[in-house]
C-alpha positions in Angstrom: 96.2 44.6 81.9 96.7 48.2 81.1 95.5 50.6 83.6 94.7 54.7 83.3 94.9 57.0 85.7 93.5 60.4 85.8 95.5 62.5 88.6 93.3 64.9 89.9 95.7 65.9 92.9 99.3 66.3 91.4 100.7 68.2 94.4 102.4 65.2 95.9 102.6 63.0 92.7 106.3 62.9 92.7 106.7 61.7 96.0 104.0 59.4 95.0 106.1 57.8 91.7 109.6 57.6 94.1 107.3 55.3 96.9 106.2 53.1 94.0 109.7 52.8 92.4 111.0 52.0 95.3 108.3 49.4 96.0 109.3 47.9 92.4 113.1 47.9 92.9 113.3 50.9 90.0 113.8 54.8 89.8 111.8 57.4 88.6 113.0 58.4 84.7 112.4 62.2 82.6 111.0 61.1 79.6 113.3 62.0 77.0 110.5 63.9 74.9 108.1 65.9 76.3 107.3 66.8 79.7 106.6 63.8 82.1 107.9 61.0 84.0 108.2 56.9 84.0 109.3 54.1 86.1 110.2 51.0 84.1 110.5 47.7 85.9 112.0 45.6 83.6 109.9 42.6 82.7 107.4 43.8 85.3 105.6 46.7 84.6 105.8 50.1 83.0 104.3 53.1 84.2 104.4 56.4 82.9 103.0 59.9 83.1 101.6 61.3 80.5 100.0 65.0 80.0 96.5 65.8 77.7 94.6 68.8 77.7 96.4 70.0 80.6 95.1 66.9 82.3 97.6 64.7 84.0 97.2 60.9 83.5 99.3 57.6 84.4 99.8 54.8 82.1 100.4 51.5 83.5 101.3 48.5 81.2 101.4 44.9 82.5 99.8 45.9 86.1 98.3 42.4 87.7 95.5 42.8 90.3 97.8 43.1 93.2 99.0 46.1 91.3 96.0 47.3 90.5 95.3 47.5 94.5 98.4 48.8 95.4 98.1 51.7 92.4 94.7 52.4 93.6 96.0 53.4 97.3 97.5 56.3 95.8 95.5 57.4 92.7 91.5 56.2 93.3 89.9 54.0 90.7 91.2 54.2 87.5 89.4 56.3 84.9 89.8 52.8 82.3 91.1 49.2 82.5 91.9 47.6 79.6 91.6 43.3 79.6 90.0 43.2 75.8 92.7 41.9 72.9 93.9 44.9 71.1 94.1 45.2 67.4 96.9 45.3 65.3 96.6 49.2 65.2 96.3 49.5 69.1 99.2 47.0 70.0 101.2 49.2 66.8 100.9 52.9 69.4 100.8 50.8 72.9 104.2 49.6 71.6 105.1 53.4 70.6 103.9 54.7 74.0 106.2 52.3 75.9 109.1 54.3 77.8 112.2 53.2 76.2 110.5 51.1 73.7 113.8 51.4 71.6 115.5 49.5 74.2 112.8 46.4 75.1 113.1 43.1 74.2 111.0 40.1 73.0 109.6 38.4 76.5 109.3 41.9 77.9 107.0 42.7 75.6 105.2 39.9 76.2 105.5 40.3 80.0 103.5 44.2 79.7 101.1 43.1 77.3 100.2 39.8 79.2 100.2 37.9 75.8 101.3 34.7 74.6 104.5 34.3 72.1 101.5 33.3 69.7 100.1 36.4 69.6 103.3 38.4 69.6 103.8 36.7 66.5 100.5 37.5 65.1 100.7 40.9 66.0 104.5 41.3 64.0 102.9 39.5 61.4 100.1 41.5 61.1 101.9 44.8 61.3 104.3 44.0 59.2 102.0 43.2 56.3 100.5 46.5 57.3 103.8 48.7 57.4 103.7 47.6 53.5 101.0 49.4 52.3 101.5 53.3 51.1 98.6 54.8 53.1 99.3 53.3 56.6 99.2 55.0 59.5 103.1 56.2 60.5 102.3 54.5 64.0 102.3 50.9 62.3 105.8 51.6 60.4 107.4 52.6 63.3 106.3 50.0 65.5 107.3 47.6 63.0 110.6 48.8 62.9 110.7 47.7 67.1 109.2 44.1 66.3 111.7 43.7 63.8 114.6 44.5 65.7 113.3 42.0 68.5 
């Protein structure tokens, strides 16, 4: 499931990422563009921080309800939870929004998403047959450049 926080208190959200990386095992990563931070727990779950409107939010990607519970101690109820099957379009920028996306592999894709190998494989298929046409949005050519390489 995919989770959204809005922070509404960031005074102590630092502290707040290094006592859930250290729950997870992980550290707490600089995004490499823009300001922000992530924690990536490979094959786990990805979280990362993300800045709108001068609004801070937080991102988590393949949170399970214990997660959910434990995330919730420190940020309230989420602003959105996503459990719906995403289109080809949405999967195309979730996949872009993923810290080191570059890097991931097959089954950890499969691990944040919570899908099967089936609809990986419908999603790359999908997208790929997309990343074809001359007017598609550049989200879907770049995100099929990742499911190619995996």
């Amino acid at each position: 499931m995919k989770i959204i926080y809005e922070i509404k208190n960031a005074s102590d959200f630092l502290n707040q990422l290094e006592v859930i990386a250290q729950k997870y095992g992980a550290r707490v990563l600089e995004h490499d563009e823009g300001p922000g931070h992530f924690i990536f727990v490979k094959s786990e779950i990805k979280i990362s921080e993300k800045i709108k409107d001068n609004k801070k939010f937080v991102y988590v990607w393949g949170a399970t309800n214990e997660d959910l519970t434990y995330l919730n101690s420190f940020w309230g109820e989420p602003q959105e939870i996503v459990d719906q099957k995403m289109s080809p379009l949405e999967f195309a920028i979730e996949l872009l929004e993923l810290p080191q996306n570059q890097q991931i592999t097959k089954e950890e894709v499969i691990q944040t998403f919570g899908i099967s190998e089936r609809d990986l494989n419908q999603y790359t298929r999908f997208i790929k047959m997309a990343s074809r046409k001359p007017d598609i949005a550049e989200e879907v050519k770049k995100a099929n450049m990742i499911l190619e390489r995996l």
